[in-house]
N, C-alpha and C positions, 0 to 999 in steps of 0.2 A: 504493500500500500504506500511506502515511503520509501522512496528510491531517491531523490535531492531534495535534503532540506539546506533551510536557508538560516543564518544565523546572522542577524544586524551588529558592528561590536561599534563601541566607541570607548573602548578600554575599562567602562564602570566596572561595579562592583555588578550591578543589575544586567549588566552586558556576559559578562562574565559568567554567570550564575547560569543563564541561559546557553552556554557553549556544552556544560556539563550535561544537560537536560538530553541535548541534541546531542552530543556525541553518546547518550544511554541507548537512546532511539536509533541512532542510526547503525549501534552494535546489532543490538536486535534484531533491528532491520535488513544487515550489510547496505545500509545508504552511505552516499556520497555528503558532507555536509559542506556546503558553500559562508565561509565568512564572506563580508560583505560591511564595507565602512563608505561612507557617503560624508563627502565633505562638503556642505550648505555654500553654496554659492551667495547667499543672502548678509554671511557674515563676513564678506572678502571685501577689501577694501584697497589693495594692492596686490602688484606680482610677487613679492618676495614672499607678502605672507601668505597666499598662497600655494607655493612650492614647501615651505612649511609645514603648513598644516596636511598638506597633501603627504609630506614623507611620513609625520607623525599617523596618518592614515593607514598608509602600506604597514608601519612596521606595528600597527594595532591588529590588520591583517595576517600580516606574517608569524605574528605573536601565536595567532588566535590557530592557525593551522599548524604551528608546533605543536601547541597543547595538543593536535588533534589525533596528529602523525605518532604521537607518544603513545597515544591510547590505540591505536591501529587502527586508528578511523579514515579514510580516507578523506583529504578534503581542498580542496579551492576556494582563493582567495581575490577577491574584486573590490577596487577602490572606485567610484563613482562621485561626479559633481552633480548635483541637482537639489534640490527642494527631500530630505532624506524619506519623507514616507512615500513621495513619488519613484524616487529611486529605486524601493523596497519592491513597490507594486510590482515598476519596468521589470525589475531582474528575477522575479519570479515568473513574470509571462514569458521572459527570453531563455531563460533555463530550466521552465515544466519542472518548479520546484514544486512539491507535493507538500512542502508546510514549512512554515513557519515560528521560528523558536525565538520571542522576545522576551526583553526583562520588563517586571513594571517600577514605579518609585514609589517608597512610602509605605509603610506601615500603621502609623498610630496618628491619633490627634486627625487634624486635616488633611494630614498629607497622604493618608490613606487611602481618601475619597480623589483623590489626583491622579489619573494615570496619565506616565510620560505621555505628551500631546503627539508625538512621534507613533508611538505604541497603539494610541489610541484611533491614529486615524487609519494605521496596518491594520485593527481588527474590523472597523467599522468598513473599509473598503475592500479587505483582501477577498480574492476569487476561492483563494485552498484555507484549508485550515490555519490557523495561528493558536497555537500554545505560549498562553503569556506566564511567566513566571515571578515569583520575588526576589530581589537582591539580596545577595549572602549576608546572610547575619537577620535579615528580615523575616526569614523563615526556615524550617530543617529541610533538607534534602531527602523528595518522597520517593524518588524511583531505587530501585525498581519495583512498579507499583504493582499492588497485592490488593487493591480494593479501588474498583472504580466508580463513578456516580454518573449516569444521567438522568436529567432532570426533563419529566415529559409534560406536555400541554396534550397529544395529540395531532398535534400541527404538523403542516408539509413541513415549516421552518424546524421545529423540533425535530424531527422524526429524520432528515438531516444528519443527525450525529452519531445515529445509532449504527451504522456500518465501523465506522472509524472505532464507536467506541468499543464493538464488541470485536474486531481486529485485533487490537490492543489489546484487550484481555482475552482473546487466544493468546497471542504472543505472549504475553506476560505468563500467563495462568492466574490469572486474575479473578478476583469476585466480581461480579457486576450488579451493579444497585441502580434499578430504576425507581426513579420519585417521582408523584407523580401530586403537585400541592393545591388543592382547590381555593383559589383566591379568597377570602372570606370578605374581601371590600365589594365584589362582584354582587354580593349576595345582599348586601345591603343591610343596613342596621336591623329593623325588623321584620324579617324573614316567616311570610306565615305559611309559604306554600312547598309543600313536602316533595310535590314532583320535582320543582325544579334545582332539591337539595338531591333527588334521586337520580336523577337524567345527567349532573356535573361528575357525580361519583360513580356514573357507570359510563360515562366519558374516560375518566381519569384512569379507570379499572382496565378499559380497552386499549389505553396508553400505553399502562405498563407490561399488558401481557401480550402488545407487539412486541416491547424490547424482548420480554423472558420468549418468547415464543423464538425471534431471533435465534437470540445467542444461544437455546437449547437447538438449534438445527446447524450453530457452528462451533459445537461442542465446547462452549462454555461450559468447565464443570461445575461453577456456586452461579447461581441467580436468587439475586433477593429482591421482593416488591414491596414497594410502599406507599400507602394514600394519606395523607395528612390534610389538614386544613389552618389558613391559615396570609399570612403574605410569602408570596413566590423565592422571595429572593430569601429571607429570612429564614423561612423554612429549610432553603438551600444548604443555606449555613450551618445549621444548627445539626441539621442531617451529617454533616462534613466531621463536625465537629466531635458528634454522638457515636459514628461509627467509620474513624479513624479514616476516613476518605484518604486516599492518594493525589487522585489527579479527577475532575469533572470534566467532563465532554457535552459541551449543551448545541443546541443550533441554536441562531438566528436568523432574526426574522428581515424580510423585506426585500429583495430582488431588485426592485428599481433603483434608479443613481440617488433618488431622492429619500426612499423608503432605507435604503442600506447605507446612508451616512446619519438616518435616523435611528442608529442601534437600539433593538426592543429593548425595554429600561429595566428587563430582570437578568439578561443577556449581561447588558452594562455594570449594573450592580453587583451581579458576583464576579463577573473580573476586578474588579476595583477590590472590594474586600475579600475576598476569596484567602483564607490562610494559605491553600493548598493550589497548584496550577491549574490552570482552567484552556481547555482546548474550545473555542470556538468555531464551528460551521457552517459556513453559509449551503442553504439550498442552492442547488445546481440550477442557472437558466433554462 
């Protein structure tokens, strides 16, 4: 399923965090992993610092595929001028990368709810997967993961992530946890009518037992289902939190240029808080 991923570095600690992720997956895999450093033309102001900032580029690159060559990972290294989340897109469409491996910033306080504006406009525009991760020290190192979660509505956009995720937990040997959380603001304050508490929970039911039905016919050996009630993204969490999650695989929603730089807002929120990496999918045009 992953045969070139792509890894963005700019030498951080959050850049960095995200090479290990990607050279875990690409062992698994035997992928190719492509580093890739973008130096912003927006902050250039002359030639010298230019060549500069460009060699400090290469050798972030060249850094970043030692690490990789050590681990017997294969990989390639590309330094690019452009606008950096354009750049990301370009060299994924040019090199049929199959995903995407970024850091986020921020843990506590505000800085949490912040994701790098870089990062953020990779997950909100990219065509393949993006697996966003946290920078070292911001969180423990989950692979190789042993418990996966997707999170279902039902939806085309959801239902999206379920290939990938249950991939990865063949590959791994992995649990798979499908959740499936019935909005409780949908339902509105005083809620007196029972079908339509009926008709959301046998929604939610047929969610999760596409996932389990999946991954029991790609011999996933642990499937576990869940229905809760409650807020989407919250419930995510909490889910992560209670039973030791690894790594989330959710889809998002929206397909057009307009609807897919509107990232659906529970999609957004658990990348943003997310303790644990979060692999995002867009439905296929």
């Amino acid at each position: 399923m992953f045969d070139n991923i792509l890894v963005p570095t700019d030498g951080s600690d959050c850049a960095q965090a995200a090479v290990g992720y990607a050279a875990d997956l690409a062992t698994r895999y035997d992928a190719k992993v492509h580093a890739l450093c973008v130096v912003d033309y927006r902050t250039l102001e002359n030639g010298p610092q230019y060549d500069q900032i460009k060699k400090e580029r290469e050798e972030f690159a060249e850094r970043t595929c030692n690490d990789l060559s050590v681990s017997g990972v294969p990989a390639e290294q590309a330094v690019r001028t452009d606008i950096p989340h354009k750049a990301i897109l370009r060299y994924a469409t040019e090199q049929d990368i199959d995903l995407i491996v970024m850091g986020t910033h921020g843990r506590t306080g505000v800085e949490r709810h912040l994701l790098g504006s870089v990062t953020e406009k990779v997950v909100r525009l990219s065509d393949v997967p993006v697996l966003t991760v946290k920078a070292e020290g911001d969180g423990e190192i989950t692979y190789p993961y042993t418990d996966i979660l997707v999170p279902t509505d039902g939806s085309e956009g959801a239902e999206a992530a379920i290939d990938p995720a249950v991939d990865i937990a063949c590959t791994y040997d992995a649990r798979l946890h499908a959740l499936s959380v019935i909005d409780s603001m949908v339902l509105g304050v005083d809620v007196r009518s029972v079908a339509i508490v009926e008709t959301l929970e046998e929604s939610a039911q047929s969610a999760v037992e596409t996932i389990e039905e999946q991954a029991t016919q790609a011999s996933v050996s642990m499937v576990e289902t869940k229905i809760e009630h409650g807020s989407p993204y919250r419930g995510i969490r909490s889910y992560v939190e209670e039973h030791d999650i690894d790594l989330v695989v959710m889809g998002t929603h929206g397909r057009s240029r307009i609807e897919r730089y509107l990232l659906g807002s529970i999609a957004e929120k658990t990348v943003r808080t997310s303790p644990v990496p979060v692999m995002t999918v867009r439905q296929p045009e």
